[in-house]
C-alpha positions in Angstrom: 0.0 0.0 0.0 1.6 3.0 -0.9 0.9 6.8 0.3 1.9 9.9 -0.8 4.2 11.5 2.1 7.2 13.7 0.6 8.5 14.3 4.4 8.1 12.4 7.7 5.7 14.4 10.3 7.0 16.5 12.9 7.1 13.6 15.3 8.7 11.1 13.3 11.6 14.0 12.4 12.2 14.9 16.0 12.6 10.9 17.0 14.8 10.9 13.9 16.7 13.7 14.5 17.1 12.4 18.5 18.2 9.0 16.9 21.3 10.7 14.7 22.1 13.1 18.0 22.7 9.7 19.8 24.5 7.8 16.9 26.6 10.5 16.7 27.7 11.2 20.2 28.5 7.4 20.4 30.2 7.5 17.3 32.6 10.3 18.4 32.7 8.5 22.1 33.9 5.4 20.4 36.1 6.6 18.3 37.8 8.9 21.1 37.7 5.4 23.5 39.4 3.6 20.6 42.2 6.0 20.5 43.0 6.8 23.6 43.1 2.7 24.1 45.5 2.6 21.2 43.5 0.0 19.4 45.8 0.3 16.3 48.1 -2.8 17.0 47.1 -4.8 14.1 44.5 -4.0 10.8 41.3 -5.9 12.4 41.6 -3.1 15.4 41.6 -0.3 12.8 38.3 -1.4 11.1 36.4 0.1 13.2 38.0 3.1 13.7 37.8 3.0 9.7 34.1 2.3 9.7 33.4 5.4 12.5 35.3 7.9 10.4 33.8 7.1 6.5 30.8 6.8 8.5 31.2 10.2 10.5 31.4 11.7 7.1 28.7 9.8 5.5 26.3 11.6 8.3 27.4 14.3 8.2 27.2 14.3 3.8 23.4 12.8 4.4 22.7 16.1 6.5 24.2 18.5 3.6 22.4 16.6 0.9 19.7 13.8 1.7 19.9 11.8 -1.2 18.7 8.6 -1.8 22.3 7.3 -2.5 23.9 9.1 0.5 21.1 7.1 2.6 21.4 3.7 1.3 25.0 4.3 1.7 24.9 5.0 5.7 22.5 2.2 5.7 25.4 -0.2 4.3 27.6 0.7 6.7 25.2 0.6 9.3 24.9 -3.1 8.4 28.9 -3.3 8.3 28.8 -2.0 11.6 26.8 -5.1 13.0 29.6 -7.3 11.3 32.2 -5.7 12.3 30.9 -5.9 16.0 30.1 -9.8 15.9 33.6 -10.4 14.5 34.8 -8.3 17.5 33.1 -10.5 19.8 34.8 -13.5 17.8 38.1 -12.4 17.6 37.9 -11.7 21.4 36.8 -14.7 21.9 39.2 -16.4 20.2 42.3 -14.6 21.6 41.1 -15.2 24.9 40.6 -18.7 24.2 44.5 -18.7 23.1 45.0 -16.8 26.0 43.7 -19.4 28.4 45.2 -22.5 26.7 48.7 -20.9 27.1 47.7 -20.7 31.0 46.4 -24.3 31.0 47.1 -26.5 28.3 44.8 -28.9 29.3 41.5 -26.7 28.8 39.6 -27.7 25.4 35.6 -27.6 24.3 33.2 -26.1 26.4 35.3 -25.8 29.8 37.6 -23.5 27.6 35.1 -21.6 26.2 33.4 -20.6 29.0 37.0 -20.3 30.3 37.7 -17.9 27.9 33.8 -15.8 27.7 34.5 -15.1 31.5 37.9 -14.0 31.2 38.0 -10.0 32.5 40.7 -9.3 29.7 39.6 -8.4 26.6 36.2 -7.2 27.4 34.4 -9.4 25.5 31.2 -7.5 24.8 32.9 -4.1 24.1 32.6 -5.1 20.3 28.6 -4.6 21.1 29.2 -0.5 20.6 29.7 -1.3 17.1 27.0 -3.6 16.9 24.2 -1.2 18.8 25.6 1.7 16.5 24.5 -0.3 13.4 21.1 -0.8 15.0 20.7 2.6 15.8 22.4 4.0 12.6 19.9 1.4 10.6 16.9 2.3 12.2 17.6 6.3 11.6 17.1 5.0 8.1 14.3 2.8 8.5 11.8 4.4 6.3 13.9 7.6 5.8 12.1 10.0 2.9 15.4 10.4 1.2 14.7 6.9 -0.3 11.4 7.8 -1.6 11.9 11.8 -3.2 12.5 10.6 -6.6 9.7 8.0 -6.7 6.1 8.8 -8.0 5.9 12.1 -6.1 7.0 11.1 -2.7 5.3 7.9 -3.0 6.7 5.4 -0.5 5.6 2.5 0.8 4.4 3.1 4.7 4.1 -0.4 5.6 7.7 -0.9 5.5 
């Protein structure tokens, strides 16, 4: 079913407007964490610090100039941002795992797993920053007009 809306309503742009204030203070809290951890040791820490500053500038390109493109294209990394994260949580899992086997050789399957979920050093769920950004991020462009201005009028299917 499709409607003819070229904007969202005042409500919907103030919840969207609150959702891209708190993306973007996360972003730049993040980032600023990252750093000042120096999480630059090897190229898997830089992806994220990759994915906050292209998508820093994305946002802040989508403000200048909501585009259909500039939209989809936060909305890709947005999804990015939720891989990124759960291969975070893997790759702390795993070096945890490594971790805990050089301590005691003898730990394998679920005892070193749960060994190595527990362990206090990495934080294991930090990686879910990057993951509730991409939520966020997405859901700022769930629906977004931008997508719509170039179809039919401002035609856009609501029900999405």
């Amino acid at each position: 079913m499709a409607k003819n809306i070229s904007d969202d309503g005042p409500v919907l742009t103030v919840i969207r407007n609150v959702l891209l204030a708190i993306v973007l203070l996360e972003m730049i809290g993040t980032t600023t964490e990252l750093i000042l951890l120096d999480h630059t040791e090897d190229l898997r820490q830089w992806i994220p610090l990759v994915l906050l500053a292209v998508a820093l500038i994305a946002f802040i390109w989508q403000r200048m100039n909501r585009s259909e493109f500039n939209t989809r294209l936060i909305r890709w990394l947005m999804i990015s941002y939720i891989g990124a994260g759960l291969a975070g949580v893997y790759f702390r899992v795993q070096g945890s795992a490594e971790f805990k086997l050089e301590s005691n050789p003898s730990l394998h399957g679920w005892p070193l797993f749960w060994a190595a979920i527990r362990a206090k050093t990495p934080p294991l769920l930090a990686p879910g920053a990057m993951i509730q950004l991409g939520l966020l991020g997405w859901l700022y462009t769930y629906n977004h007009p931008a997508l719509y201005r170039n179809r039919g009028k401002g035609e856009r299917d609501v029900s999405q």
